[in-house]
C-alpha positions in Angstrom: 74.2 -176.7 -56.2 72.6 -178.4 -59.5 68.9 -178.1 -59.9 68.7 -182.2 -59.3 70.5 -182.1 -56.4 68.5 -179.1 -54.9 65.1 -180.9 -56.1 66.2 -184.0 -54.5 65.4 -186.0 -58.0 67.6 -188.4 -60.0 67.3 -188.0 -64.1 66.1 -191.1 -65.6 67.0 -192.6 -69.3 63.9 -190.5 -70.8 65.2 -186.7 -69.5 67.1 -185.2 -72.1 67.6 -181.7 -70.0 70.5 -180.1 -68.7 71.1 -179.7 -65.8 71.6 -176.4 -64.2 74.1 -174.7 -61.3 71.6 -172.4 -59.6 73.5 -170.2 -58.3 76.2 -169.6 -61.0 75.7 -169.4 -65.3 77.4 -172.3 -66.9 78.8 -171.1 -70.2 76.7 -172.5 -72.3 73.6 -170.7 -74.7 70.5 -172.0 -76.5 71.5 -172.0 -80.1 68.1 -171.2 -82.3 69.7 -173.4 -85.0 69.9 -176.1 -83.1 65.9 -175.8 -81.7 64.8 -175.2 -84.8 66.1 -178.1 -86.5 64.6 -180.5 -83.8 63.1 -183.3 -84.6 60.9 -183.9 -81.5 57.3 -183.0 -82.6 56.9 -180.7 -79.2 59.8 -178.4 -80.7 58.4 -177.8 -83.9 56.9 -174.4 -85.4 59.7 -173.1 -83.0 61.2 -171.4 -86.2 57.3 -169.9 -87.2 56.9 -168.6 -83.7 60.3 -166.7 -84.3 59.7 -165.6 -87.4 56.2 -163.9 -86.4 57.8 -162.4 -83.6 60.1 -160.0 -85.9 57.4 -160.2 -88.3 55.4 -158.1 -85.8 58.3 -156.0 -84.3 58.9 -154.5 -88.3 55.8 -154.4 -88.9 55.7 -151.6 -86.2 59.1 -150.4 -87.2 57.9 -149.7 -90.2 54.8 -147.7 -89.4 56.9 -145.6 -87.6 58.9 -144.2 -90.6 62.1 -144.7 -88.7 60.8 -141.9 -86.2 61.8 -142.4 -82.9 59.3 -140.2 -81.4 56.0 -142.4 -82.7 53.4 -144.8 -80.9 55.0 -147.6 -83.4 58.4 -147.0 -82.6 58.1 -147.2 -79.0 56.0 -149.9 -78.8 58.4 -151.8 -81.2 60.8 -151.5 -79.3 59.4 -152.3 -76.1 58.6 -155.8 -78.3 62.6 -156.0 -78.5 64.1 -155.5 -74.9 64.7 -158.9 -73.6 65.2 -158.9 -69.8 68.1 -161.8 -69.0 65.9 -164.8 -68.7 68.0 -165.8 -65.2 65.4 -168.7 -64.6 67.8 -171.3 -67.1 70.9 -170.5 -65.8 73.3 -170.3 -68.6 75.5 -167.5 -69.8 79.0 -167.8 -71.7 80.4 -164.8 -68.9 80.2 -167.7 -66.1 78.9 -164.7 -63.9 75.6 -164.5 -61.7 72.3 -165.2 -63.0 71.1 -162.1 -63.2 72.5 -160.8 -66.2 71.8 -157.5 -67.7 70.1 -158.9 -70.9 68.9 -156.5 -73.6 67.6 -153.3 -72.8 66.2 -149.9 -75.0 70.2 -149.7 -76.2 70.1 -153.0 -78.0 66.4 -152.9 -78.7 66.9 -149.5 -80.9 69.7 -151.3 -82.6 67.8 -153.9 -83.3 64.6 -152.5 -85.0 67.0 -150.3 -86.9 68.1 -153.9 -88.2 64.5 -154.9 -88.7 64.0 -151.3 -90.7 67.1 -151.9 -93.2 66.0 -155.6 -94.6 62.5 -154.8 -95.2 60.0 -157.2 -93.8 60.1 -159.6 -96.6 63.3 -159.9 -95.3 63.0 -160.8 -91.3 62.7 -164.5 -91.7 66.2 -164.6 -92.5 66.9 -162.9 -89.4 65.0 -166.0 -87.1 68.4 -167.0 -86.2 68.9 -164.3 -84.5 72.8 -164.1 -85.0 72.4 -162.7 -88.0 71.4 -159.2 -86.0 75.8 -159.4 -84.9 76.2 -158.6 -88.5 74.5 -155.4 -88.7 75.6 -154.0 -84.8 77.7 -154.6 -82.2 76.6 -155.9 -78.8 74.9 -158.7 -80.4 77.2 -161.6 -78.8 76.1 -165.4 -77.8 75.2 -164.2 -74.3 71.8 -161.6 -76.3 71.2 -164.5 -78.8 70.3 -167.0 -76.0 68.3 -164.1 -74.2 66.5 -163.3 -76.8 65.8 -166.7 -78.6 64.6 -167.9 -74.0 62.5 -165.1 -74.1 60.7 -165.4 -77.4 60.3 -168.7 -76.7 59.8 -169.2 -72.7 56.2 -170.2 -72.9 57.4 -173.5 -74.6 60.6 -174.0 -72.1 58.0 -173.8 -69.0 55.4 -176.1 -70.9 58.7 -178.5 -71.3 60.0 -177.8 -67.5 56.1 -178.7 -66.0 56.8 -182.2 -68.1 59.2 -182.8 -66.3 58.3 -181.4 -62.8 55.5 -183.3 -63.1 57.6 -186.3 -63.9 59.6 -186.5 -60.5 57.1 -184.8 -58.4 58.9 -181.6 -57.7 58.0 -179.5 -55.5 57.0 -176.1 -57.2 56.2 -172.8 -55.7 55.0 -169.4 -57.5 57.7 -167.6 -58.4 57.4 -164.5 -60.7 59.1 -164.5 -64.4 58.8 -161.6 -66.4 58.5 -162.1 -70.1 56.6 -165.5 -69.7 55.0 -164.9 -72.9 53.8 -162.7 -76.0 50.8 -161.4 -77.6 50.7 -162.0 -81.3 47.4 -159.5 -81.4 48.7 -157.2 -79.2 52.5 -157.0 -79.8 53.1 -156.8 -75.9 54.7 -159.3 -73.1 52.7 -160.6 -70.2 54.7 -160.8 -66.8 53.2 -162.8 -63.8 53.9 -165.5 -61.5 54.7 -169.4 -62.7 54.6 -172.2 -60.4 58.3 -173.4 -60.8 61.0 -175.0 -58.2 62.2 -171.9 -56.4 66.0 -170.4 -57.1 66.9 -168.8 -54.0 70.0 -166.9 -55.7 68.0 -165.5 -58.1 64.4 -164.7 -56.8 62.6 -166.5 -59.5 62.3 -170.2 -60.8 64.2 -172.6 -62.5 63.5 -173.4 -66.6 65.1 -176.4 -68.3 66.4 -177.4 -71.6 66.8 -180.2 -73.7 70.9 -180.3 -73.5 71.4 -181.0 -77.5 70.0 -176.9 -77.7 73.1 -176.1 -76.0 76.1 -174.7 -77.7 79.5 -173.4 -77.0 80.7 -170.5 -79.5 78.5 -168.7 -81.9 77.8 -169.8 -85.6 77.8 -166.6 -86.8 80.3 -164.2 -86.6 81.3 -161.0 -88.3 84.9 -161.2 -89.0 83.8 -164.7 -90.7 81.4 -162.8 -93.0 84.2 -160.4 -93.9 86.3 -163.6 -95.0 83.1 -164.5 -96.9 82.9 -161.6 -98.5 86.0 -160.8 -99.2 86.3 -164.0 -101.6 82.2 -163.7 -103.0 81.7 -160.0 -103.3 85.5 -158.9 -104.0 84.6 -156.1 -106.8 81.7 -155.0 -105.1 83.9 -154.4 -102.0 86.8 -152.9 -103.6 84.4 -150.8 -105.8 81.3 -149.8 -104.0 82.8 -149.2 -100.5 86.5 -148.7 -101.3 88.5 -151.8 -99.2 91.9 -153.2 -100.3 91.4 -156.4 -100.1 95.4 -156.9 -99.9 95.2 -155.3 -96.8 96.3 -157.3 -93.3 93.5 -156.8 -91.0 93.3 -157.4 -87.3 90.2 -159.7 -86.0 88.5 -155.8 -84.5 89.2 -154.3 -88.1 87.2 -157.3 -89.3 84.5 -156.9 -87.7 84.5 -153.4 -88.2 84.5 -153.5 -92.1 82.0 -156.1 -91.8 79.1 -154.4 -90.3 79.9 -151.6 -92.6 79.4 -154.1 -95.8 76.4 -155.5 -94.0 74.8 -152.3 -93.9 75.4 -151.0 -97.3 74.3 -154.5 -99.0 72.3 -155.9 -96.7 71.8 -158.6 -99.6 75.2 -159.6 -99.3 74.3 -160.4 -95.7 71.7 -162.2 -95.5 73.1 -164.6 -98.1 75.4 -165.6 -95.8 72.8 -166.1 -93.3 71.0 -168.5 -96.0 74.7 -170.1 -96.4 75.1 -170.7 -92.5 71.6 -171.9 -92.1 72.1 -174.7 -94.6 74.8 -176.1 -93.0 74.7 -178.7 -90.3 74.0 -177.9 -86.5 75.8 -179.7 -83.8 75.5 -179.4 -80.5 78.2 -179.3 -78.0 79.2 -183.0 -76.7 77.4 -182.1 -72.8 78.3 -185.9 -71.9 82.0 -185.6 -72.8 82.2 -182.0 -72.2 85.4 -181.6 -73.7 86.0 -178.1 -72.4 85.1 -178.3 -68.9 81.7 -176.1 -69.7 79.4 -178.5 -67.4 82.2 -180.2 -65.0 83.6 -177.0 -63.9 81.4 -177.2 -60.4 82.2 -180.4 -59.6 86.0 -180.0 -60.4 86.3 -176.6 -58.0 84.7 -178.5 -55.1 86.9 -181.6 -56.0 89.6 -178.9 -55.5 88.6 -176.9 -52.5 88.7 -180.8 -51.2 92.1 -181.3 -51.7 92.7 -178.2 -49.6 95.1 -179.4 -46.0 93.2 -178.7 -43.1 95.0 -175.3 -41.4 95.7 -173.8 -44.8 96.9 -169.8 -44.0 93.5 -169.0 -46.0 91.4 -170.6 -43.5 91.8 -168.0 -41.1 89.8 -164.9 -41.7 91.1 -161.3 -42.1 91.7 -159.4 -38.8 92.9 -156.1 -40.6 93.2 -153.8 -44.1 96.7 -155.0 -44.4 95.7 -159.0 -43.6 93.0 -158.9 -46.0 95.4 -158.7 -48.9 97.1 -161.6 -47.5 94.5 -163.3 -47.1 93.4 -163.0 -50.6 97.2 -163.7 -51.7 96.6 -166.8 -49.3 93.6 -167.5 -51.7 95.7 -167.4 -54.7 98.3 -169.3 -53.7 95.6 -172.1 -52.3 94.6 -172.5 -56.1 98.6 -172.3 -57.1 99.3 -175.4 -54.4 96.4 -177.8 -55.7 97.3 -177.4 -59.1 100.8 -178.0 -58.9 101.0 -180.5 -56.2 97.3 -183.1 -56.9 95.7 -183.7 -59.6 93.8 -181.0 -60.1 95.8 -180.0 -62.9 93.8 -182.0 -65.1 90.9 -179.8 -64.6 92.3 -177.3 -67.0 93.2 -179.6 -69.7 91.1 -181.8 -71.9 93.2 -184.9 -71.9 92.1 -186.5 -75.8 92.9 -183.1 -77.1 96.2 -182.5 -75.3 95.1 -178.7 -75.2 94.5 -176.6 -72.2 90.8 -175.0 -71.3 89.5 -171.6 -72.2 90.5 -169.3 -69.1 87.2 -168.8 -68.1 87.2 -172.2 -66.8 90.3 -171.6 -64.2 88.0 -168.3 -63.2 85.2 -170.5 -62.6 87.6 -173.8 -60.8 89.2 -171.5 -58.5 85.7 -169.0 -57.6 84.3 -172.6 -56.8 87.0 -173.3 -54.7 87.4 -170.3 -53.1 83.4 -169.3 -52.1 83.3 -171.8 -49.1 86.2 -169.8 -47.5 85.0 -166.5 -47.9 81.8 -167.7 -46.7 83.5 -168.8 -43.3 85.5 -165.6 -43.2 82.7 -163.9 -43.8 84.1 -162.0 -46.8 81.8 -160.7 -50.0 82.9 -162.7 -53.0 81.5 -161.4 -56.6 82.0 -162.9 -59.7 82.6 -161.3 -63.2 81.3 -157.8 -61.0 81.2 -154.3 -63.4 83.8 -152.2 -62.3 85.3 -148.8 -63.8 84.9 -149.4 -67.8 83.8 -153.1 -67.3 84.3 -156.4 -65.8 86.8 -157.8 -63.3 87.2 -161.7 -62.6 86.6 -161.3 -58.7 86.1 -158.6 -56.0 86.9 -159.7 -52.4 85.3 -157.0 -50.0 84.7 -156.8 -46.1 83.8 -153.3 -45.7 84.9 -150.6 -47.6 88.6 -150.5 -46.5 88.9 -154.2 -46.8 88.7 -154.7 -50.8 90.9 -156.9 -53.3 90.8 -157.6 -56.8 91.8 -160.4 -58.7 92.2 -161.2 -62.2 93.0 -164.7 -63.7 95.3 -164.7 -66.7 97.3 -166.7 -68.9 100.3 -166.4 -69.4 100.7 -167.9 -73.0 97.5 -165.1 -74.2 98.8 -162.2 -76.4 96.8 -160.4 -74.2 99.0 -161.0 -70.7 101.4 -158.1 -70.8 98.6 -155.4 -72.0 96.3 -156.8 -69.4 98.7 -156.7 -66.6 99.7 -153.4 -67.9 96.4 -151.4 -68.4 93.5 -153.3 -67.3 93.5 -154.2 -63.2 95.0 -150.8 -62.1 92.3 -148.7 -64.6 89.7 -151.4 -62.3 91.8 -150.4 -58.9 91.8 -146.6 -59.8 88.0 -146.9 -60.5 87.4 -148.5 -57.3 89.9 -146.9 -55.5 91.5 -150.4 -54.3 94.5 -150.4 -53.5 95.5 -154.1 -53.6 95.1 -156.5 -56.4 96.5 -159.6 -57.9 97.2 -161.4 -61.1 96.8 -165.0 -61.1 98.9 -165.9 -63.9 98.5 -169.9 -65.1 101.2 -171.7 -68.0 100.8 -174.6 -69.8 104.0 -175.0 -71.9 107.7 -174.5 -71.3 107.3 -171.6 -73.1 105.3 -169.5 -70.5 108.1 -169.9 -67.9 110.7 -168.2 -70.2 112.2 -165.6 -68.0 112.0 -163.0 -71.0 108.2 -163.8 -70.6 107.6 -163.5 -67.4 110.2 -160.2 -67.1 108.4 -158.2 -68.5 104.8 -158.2 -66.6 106.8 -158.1 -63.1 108.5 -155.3 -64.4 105.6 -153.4 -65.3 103.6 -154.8 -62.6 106.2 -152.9 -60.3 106.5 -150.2 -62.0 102.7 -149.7 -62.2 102.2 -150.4 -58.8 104.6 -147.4 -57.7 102.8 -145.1 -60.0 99.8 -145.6 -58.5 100.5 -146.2 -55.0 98.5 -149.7 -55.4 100.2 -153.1 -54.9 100.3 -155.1 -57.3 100.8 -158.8 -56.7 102.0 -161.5 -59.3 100.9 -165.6 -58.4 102.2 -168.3 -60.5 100.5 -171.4 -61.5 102.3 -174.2 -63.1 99.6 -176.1 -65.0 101.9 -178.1 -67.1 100.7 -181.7 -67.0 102.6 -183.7 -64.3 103.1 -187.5 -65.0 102.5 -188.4 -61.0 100.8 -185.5 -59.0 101.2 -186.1 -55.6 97.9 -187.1 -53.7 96.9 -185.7 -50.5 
């Protein structure tokens, strides 16, 4: 359910905010670029407040000596772990919202960053992507937590606006992290009056929807390219690359971070390039890749369900709960090959398909009504064995499933179906799971395209005494899906 809807309010012509799913992350972040170039004279000094932040988080750093075992350094990087600020809702996995944000790990990393520019350096690091370029870890989902939390105490001042605006009904609620002590270097936790989010615990914070972006504006295979064509001899020189070399994305990235941190210079010059360039948001209105809609268009399908559907009739045994989820499956296979729900997956002025984590999202939209009536445990995007898996069906512990959703037209398929659900079914020690695998073009229905997963999928499946189950979704556009 959206925030409005659970509020029981109507946005007017003078809200700008998004508006949230409470009980799932849309795929969307707070890009620092784009508050920081606002306009609206209650956003400015946003940029300031950042940049004193890390001014104080090296300045500790810094008294430390780079020892880890000093006042300075602990309290530095206490300053730098940014608990996932689950109160907006937003999250590029599409997974719960309660995240695990950035803890000690990411916090070292970071004032290890902080200690290698030098101070006089850190407000070229406000954007906060620029952190990617020095260590890994540092992806879209971190820069949004990190840019909410520094700046939260604004977001709530924003979200009481408009509370107070449509009379919403508010509660206290507790947020940690709702703001920071320029004297002290230290957060303050406590309790906020905010509309309550049952699936979270806490409240719900709004933003101003032109903050909101899609894919990052910094990334570290880009800087390689950069460099690579600005800093050539100092590269070939200084650190040894051929140039001439083919390079896959990985090795990019790799090499990158290694430049970064041998001329840091280099680095943040590219910052100062990025940050000169023009900021757009993404287009939330027209939402070209399904990153708002997606909740809508997964109840729109569970809609187009026929009443008596195999799925609606809940799991009596081990063995019927893996047909029940394959039930599942095919429930997503039938309304995307036989209504109109095909179009979910594609944006139609583009003519090009949607990124897959919108199918995850569609069909765990669809499907959460009917494991709620069958009373079976759905999770989303939950950590299993060396990391995440699209969905785990569970009633019990002998009644488990997983599922992953996959393209068939990725260069990933075959190595996915080959290594990555039965490491997760070993890990777990499930011994049923499924591949949902969706086409868009002729070519994904090749037979030599398809042989090859079954076949290992077989194979694999033998191995490891686990079944392995293949679903097949024709998402090639239709010109007159049926209506039911």
């Amino acid at each position: 359910m959206r925030f409005s809807k659970a509020a029981g309010i109507t946005p007017s012509s003078v809200d700008d905010w998004f508006d949230p799913v409470l009980e799932q992350d849309s795929p969307l972040y707070v890009d620092p670029y784009l508050v920081f170039d606002d306009n609206d004279p209650f956003w400015q000094g946003s940029y300031d407040r950042v940049v004193q932040f890390f001014e104080i988080a090296a300045e500790l750093v810094l008294a430390s000596g780079g020892n880890k075992n000093t006042p300075a350094w602990r309290k530095a990087t206490r300053l730098l772990m940014f608990p996932e600020p689950h109160e907006f809702a937003l999250g590029v996995s599409l997974g719960s919202p309660r995240g695990s944000g950035t803890g000690e790990e990411f916090a070292e990393r970071i004032a290890d960053v902080l200690a290698l520019v030098g101070g006089s350096n850190v407000a070229r690091l406000a954007s906060v992507g620029g952190f990617a370029l020095f260590c890994d870890g540092i992806g879209v989902d971190r820069i949004s937590d990190i840019i909410c939390n520094i700046l939260k105490d604004r977001f709530i001042e924003y979200t009481n606006i408009v509370n107070g605006r449509h009379g919403v009904n508010v509660e206290d609620v507790p947020v940690r992290h709702l703001a920071w002590n320029s004297d002290r270097g230290r957060w303050r936790n406590g309790n906020l009056a905010l509309f309550p989010n049952d699936a979270t615990g806490g409240g719900v914070l709004l933003t101003p929807d032109r903050f909101l972006k899609d894919i990052p504006r910094i990334e570290p295979d880009e800087f390689w390219e950069w460099a690579s064509l600005t800093e050539g001899a100092v590269l070939r020189d200084d650190l040894n690359f051929d140039l001439s070399e083919s390079l896959t994305k990985s090795e990019k990235v790799a090499r990158a971070r290694k430049v970064a941190r041998a001329h840091p210079d280099n680095a943040l010059a590219y910052l100062d390039r990025v940050g000169g360039e023009a900021h757009k948001p993404y287009d939330v209105k027209r939402d070209p890749r399904g990153f708002v809609s997606w909740y809508e268009g997964g109840a729109e399908a569970a809609g187009l369900l026929p009443a008596g559907t195999p799925s609606a009739v809940a799991p009596q045994s081990p063995d019927e709960f893996g047909d029940w989820v394959t039930e599942l499956a095919m429930d997503f296979q039938f309304v995307v090959e036989n209504t109109d729900a095909w179009r979910l997956l594609w944006d139609d002025k583009k003519a090009q398909h949607r990124p897959e984590k919108i199918a995850q999202a569609l069909a765990g939209v669809m499907w959460r009504n009917q494991c709620k009536l069958a009373n079976v445990d759905l999770n989303k995007e939950t950590n299993v064995g060396r990391g995440p898996v699209d969905f785990k069906f569970s009633q019990g512990w002998q009644r488990r499933a997983l599922l992953e959703v996959k393209y068939i037209g990725s260069s990933h398929f075959g190595s996915g179906a080959a290594k990555q659900l039965p490491q997760y079914m070993k890990s777990e020690e499930i011994a049923f799971g499924i591949y949902l695998a969706i086409g868009f073009k002729d070519a994904d229905f090749k037979r030599e395209r398809l042989r090859l997963v079954q076949d290992t999928c077989t194979s694999l499946g033998a191995q490891l005494g686990t079944t392995l189950k293949l679903v097949y979704v024709d998402a090639r556009p239709k010109s007159s899906a049926s209506k039911l």
